[in-house]
Backbone as CSV, one residue per row, in Angstrom:
resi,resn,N_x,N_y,N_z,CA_x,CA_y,CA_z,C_x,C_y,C_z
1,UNK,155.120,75.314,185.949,155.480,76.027,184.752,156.102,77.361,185.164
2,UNK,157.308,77.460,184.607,157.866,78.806,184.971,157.307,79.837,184.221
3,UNK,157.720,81.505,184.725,156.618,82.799,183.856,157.039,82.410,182.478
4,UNK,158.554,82.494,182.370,159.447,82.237,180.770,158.292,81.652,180.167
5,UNK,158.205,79.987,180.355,157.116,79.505,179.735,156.057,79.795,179.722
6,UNK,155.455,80.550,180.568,153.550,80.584,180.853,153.836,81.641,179.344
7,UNK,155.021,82.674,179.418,154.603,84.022,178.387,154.741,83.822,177.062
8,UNK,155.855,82.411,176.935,155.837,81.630,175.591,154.639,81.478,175.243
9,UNK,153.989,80.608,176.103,152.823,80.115,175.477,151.462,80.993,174.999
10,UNK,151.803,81.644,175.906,150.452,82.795,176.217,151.364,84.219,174.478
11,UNK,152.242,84.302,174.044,152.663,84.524,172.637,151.992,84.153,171.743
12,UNK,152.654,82.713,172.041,152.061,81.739,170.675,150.412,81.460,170.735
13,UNK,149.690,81.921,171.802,148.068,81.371,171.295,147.139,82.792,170.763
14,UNK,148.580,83.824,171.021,148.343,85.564,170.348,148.205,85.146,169.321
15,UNK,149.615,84.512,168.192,149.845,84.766,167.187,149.283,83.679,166.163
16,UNK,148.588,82.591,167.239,147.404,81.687,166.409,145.914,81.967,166.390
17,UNK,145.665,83.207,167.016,144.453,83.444,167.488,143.406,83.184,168.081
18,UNK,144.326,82.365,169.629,143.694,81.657,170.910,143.677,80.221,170.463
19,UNK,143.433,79.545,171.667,143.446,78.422,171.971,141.904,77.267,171.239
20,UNK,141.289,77.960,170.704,140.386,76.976,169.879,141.220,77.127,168.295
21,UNK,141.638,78.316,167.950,142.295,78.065,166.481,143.525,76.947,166.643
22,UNK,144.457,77.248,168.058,145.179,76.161,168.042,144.803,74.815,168.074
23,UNK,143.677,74.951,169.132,142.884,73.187,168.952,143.093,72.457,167.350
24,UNK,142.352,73.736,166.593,141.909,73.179,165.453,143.131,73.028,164.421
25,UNK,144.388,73.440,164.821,145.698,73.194,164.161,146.142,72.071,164.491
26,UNK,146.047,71.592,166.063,147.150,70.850,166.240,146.560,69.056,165.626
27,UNK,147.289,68.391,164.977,147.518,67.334,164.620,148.491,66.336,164.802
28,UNK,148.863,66.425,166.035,149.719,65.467,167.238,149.967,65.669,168.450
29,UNK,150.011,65.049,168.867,150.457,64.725,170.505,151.271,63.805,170.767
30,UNK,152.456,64.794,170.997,153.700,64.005,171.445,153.808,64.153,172.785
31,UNK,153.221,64.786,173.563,153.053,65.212,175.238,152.282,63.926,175.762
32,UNK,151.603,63.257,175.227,151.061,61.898,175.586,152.012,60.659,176.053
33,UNK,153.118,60.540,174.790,153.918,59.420,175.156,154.155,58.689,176.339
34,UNK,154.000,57.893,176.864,154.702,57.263,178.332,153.043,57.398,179.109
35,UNK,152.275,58.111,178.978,150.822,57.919,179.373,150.185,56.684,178.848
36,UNK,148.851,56.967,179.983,148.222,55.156,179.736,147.248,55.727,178.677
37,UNK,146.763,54.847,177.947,145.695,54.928,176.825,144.071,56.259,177.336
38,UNK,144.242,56.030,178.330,142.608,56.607,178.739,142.994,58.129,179.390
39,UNK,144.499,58.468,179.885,145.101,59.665,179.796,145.090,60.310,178.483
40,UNK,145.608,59.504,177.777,146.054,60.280,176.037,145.125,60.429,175.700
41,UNK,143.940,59.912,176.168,142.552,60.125,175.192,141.947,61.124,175.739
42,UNK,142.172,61.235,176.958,141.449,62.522,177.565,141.858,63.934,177.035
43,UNK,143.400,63.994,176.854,144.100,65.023,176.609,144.094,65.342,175.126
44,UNK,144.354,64.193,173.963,143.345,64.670,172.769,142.490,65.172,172.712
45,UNK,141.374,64.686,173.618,139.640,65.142,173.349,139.424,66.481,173.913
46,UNK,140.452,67.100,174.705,140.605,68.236,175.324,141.145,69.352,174.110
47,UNK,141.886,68.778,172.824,142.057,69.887,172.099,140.914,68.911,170.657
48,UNK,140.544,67.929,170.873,139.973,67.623,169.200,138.566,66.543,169.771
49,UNK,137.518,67.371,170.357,136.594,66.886,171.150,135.914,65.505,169.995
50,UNK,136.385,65.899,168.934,134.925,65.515,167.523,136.047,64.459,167.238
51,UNK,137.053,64.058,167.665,138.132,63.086,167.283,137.417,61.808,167.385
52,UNK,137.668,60.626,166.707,137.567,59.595,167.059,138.478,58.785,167.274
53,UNK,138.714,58.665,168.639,140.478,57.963,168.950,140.260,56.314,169.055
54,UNK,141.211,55.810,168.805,141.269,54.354,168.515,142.957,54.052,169.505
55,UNK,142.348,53.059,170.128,143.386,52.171,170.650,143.889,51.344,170.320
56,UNK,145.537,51.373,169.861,145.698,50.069,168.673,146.601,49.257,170.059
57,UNK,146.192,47.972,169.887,147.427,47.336,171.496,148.715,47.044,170.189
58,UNK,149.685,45.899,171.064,150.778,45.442,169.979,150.800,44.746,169.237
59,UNK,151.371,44.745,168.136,151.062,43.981,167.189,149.921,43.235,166.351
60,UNK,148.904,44.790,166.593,147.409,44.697,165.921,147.590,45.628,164.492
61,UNK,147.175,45.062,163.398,147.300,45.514,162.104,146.487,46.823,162.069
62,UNK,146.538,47.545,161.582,145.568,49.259,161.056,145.354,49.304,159.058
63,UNK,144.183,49.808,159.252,144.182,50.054,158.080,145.426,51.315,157.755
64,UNK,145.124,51.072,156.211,146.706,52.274,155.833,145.814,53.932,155.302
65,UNK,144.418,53.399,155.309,143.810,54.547,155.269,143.730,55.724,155.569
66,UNK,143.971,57.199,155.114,144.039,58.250,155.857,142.420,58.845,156.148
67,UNK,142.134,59.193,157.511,140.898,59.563,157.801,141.185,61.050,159.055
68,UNK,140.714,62.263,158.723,141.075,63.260,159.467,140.433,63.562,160.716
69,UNK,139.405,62.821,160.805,138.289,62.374,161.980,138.544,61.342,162.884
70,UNK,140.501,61.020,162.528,140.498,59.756,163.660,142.308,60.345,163.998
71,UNK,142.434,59.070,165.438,143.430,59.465,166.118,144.148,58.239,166.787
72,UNK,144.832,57.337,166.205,145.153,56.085,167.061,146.358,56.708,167.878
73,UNK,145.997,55.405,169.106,146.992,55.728,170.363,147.826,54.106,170.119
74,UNK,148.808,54.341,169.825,149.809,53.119,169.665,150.175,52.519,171.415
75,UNK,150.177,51.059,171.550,150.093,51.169,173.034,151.280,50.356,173.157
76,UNK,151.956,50.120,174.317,152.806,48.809,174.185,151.786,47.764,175.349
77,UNK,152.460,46.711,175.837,151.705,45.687,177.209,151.119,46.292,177.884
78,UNK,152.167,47.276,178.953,151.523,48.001,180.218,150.265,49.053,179.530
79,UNK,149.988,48.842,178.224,149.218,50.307,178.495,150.030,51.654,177.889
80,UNK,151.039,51.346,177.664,151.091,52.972,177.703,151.435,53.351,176.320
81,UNK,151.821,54.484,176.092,151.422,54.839,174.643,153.036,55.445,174.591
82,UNK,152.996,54.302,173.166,154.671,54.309,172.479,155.154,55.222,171.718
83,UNK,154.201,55.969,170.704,154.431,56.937,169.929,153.587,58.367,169.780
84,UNK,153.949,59.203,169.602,152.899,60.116,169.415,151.666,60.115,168.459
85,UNK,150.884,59.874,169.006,149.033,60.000,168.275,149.101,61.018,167.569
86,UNK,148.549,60.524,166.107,148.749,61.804,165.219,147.197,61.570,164.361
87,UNK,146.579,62.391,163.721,145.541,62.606,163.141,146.123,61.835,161.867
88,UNK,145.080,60.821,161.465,144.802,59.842,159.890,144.318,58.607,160.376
């Protein structure tokens, strides 16, 4: 990570008021994509510990239900995760 970025970031967790208020904002992970299922889950649970993440493989149906306590990881064959995991 270059300084440019470290001071971006280290801005933005000023102007959210640190890194647990951001935890508790963020509602996706698009930094996951192209990771295997048990990566993405680690790195969710690292900002949304109380998440309950769900592994959907391909062409497995989901309810259409919205639930703010959950987090599916869309997978393709190999494992890896096709879309960004988003909170519902």
């Amino acid at each position: 990570m270059t300084e440019e970025n470290r001071q971006f970031r280290q801005s933005h967790r000023t102007e959210l008021g640190g890194d647990e208020e951001r935890r508790a904002l963020k509602n996706a992970w698009p930094e996951v994509v192209g990771l295997t299922a048990e990566d993405a889950e680690k790195r969710i649970k690292e900002d949304k510990p109380e998440a309950h993440v769900q592994v959907v493989p391909p062409n497995h149906f989901v309810t259409a239900d919205y639930n703010e306590g959950r987090v599916r990881i869309f997978i393709n064959l190999s494992g890896r995760v096709l879309k960004a995991p988003v909170i519902g």
